[in-house]
N, C-alpha and C positions, 0 to 999 in steps of 0.2 A: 504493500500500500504506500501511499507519498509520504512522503518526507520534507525538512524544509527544506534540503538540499534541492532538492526541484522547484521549490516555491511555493508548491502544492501541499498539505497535511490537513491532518484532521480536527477540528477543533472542537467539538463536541459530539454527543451522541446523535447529533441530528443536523451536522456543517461541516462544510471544508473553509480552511484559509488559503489565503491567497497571499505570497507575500514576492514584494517588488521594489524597486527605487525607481521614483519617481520628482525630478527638479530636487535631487538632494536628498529627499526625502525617504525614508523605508515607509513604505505603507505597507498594513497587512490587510483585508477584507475579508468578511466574514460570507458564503454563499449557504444558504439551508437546502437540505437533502430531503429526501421523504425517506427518513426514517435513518437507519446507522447507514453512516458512510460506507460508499462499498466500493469497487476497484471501476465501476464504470464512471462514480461519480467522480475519480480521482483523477481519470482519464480527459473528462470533461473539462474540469478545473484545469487540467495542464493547455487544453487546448485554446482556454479564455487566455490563459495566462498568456501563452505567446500571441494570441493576438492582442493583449494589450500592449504586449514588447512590440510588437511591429508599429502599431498606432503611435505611441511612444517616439521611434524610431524617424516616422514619416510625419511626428507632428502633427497627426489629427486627434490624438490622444484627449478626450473629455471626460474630466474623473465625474461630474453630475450625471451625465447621461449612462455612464456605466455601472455606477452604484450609486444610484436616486437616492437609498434610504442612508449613506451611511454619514453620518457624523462631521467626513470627513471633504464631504464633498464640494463645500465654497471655500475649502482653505486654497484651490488651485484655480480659482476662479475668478476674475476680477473682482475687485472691492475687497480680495485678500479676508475675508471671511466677517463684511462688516455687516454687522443690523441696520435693521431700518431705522429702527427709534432714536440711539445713541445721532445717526446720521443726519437727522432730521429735526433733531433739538439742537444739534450746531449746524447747521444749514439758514436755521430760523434766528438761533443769533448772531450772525454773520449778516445774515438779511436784514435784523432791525438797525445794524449800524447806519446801513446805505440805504434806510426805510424813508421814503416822505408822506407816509400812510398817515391818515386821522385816526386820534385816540380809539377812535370805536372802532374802524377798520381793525388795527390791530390786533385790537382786544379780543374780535371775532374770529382773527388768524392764528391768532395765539393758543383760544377753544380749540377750534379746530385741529390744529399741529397737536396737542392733550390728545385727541379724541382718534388721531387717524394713529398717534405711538402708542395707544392701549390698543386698538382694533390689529394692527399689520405689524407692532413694535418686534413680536418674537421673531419674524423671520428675516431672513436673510437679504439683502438687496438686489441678489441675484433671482431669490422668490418672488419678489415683486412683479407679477405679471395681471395681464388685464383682464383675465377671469380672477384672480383674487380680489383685484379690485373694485371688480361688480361684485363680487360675491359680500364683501366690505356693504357696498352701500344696501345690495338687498336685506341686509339685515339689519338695517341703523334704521332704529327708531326717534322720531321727534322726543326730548325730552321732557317737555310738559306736556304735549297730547297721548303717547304711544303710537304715534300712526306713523306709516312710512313718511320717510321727509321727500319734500319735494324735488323737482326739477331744478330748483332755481338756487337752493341747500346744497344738490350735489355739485350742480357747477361751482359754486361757493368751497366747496371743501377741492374742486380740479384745478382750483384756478391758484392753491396753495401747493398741492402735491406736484402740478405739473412742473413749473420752475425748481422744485426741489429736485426731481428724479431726471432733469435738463442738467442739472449741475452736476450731477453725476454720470451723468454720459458724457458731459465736458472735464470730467475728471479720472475718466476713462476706469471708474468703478464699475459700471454696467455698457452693454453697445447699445442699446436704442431704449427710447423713451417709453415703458407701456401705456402708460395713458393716452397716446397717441390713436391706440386703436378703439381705447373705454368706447362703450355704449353707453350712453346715458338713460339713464331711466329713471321712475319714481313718479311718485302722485304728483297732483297739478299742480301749483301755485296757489295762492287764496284766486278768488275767483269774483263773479258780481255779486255772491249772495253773501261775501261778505260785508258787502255796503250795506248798511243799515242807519239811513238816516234820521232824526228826531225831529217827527214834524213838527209845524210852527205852533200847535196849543201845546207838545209838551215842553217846547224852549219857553215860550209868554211863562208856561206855569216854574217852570226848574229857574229860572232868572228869577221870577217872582218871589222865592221862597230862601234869598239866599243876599247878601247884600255887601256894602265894603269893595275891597279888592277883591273878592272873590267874586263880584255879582262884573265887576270890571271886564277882568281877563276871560271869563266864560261867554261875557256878551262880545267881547274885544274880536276871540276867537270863532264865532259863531259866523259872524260879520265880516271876516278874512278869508278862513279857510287855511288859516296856516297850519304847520305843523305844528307840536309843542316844542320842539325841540327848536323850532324858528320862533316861536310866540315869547319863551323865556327871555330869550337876548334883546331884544326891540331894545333900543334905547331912543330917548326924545329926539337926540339927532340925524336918526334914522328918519325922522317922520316932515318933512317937507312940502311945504303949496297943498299941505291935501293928501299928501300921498304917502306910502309908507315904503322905503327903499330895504327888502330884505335882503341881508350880507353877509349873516354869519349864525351859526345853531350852538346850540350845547345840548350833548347827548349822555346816557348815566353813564357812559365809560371816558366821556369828556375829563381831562384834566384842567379845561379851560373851555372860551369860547374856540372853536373850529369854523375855517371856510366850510362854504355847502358846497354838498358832494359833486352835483353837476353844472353845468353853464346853465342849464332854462331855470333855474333853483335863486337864481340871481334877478331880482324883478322888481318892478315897482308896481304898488298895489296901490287902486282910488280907495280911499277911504270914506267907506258910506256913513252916515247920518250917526248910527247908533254908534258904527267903531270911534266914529269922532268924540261922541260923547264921552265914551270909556277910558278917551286919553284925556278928557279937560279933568274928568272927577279924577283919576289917577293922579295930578298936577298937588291934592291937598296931600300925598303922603308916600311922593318918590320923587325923585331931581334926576337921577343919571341912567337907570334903567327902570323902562317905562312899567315895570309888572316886579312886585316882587312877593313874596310868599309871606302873608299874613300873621302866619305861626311864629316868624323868628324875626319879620318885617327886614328882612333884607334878600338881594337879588337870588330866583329859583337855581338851584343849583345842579336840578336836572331836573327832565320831565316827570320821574315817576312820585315824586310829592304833587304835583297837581293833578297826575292822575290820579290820586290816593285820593285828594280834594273833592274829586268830580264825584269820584264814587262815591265817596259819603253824602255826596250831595241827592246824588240819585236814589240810591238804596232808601233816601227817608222817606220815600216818594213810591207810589204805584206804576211809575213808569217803569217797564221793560229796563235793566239796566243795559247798557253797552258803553265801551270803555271812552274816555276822552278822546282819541283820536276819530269819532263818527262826526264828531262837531265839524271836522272838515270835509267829511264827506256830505254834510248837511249841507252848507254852505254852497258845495256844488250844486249839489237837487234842487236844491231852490232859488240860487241863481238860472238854471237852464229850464227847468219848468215855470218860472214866470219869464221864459224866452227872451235871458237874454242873450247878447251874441257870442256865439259858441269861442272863436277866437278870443275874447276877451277874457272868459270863466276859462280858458285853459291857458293863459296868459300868466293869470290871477293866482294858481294854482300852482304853475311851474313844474306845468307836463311839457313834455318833450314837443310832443303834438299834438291837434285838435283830437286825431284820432286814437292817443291815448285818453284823453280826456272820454270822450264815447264808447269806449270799448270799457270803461270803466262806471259810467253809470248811462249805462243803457236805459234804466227808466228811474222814477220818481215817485215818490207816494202820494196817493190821490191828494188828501187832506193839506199838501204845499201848493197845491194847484187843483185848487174845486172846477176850475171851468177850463179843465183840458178839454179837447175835443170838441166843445160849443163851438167853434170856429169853423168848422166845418160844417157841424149840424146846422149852420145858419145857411153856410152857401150852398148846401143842398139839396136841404129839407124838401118833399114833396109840399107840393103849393097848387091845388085844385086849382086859384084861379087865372094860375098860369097856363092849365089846361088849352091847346087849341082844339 
């Protein structure tokens, strides 16, 4: 039977070894037999053997591809037998040095790079391919829903993996990119029904029931359509001839105020009637930012204390609760259901296009507009004595 003088023995009651030099190295491999090793299986193993010495020999030699399972398989493989995880937490601090990213950008890249070194962190760089990392997103659930994350989540977690596992083919760890080939998938986006606007009797009534700076910035905001993360920053010198020039947001991962994210994001808004009002009575108890938080009376310091605000405001109420941010979705509905011109409401808004703007609130709630459709029924109405 073998011995290791051929390279070839036996290494358990149920294996043969395989032993060779390879880049310096002695590697031994372990192959399973059915059952006690016996002279054909010994004969076998001599025959792999020398065909790895030929492979070896002519340099097409692949220690992954010839023992998938063993242990030892990325120590001859580019990236020299590196993890993902370790590689990808210095990748990312390499990255923040030469980052021009906004606080909250980061903060979500930062999640992310956690969430993709716990999911992919055990293996190797050379395992990084593009079924494990569909495999990765089919099983990432939303952390406050449980539901699959969406479309718009996974590009969000590609658009950090991708330049990571670039850097590494520029660092000649791996030869090609996989995500290059990823399929993307996953549940939709929120969608129109997550519009939910608060018609004009429960704004008359939730304003009605709530006063101060709070009755301020809730009217302020109703009357904009801003976001809160835009509505916090306003200061009086933003606001001009009438108009209010939005420049800059703060967000809860904010260290400060931050530019907004996009160019249409940058606009100047008319200030109607009621938002006008909002800023004369704000004048008795702010001087440099136009809204500030009631509770500690100095400037909000992110959105989710006003969101906190609203909700207590609603919950006291019989109205349907939904979060502060519908307030601008109000705003829309009932600017375009008392018709006005669709350009301007998505101007106002700081969509991209009209047709973001439509594709987002495709309709409106009766009770914003009681006399939708009259306009028609006028100029068509059957009229007997039009009759000829």
């Amino acid at each position: 039977m073998g011995n290791k003088r051929t390279g070839v023995s036996i290494g358990s009651k149920s294996s043969i070894v395989l032993t060779f030099t390879y880049q310096n190295y002695k590697c031994r491999e372990r192959i399973s037999t059915r059952g006690k090793p016996s002279s054909a299986d010994i004969e076998a193993g001599k025959r792999k053997l020398r065909q790895i010495h030929d492979a070896i020999i002519e340099g097409t030699f692949n220690y992954a591809d010839t023992f998938p399972h063993s242990k030892r398989r990325h120590l001859f493989s580019l990236g020299s037998s590196t993890k993902f995880k370790p590689f990808l937490k210095r990748w990312h601090e390499e990255h923040l040095d030469d980052s021009d990213l906004q606080d909250s950008t980061e903060s979500t890249n930062s999640g992310i790079v956690n969430r993709l070194s716990q999911g992919l962190g055990k293996h190797y760089l050379a395992e990084i391919t593009p079924e494990l990392i569909e495999k990765f997103f089919r099983n990432k659930k939303n952390i406050k829903t449980g539901k699959p994350i969406t479309k718009k989540t996974v590009k969000n977690y590609l658009a950090v993996l991708r330049p990571a596992l670039q850097d590494a083919v520029r660092k000649n760890l791996i030869t090609k990119n996989p995500v290059d080939t990823v399929q993307i998938k996953g549940a939709a986006s929120k969608d129109k029904e997550s519009v939910e606007p608060f018609s004009h009797n429960e704004m008359n009534y939730l304003l009605s029931i709530c006063s101060g700076q709070l009755h301020n910035i809730f009217k302020f905001n109703y009357w904009t359509g801003l976001r809160p993360s835009e509505l916090i920053e306003i200061k009086y010198s933003d606001i001009r001839d009438g108009k209010l020039f939005v420049a800059r947001k703060r967000t809860a991962d904010s260290k400060g105020p931050e530019p907004l994210k996009t160019p249409s994001s940058y606009r100047s808004i008319k200030l109607l009637p009621d938002a006008l009002a909002a800023v004369e009575d704000q004048k008795q108890y702010t001087k440099e930012h136009v809204f500030h938080n009631p509770n500690t009376n100095k400037p909000w310091r992110s959105p989710k204390p006003y969101h906190d605000a609203w909700e207590r405001l609603v919950i006291k109420t019989d109205i349907p609760y939904r979060y502060a941010y519908q307030l601008r979705h109000t705003f829309a509905t009932m600017m375009l259901g008392a018709g006005e011109d669709l350009m301007w409401v998505s101007y106002a808004m700081g969509h991209k296009s009209p047709k973001e703007t439509l594709d987002t609130y495709a309709s409106w709630k009766e009770d914003n507009s009681p006399d939708v459709g009259m306009k028609a029924v006028e100029r068509f109405k059957f009229n007997l004595e039009n009759r000829k």
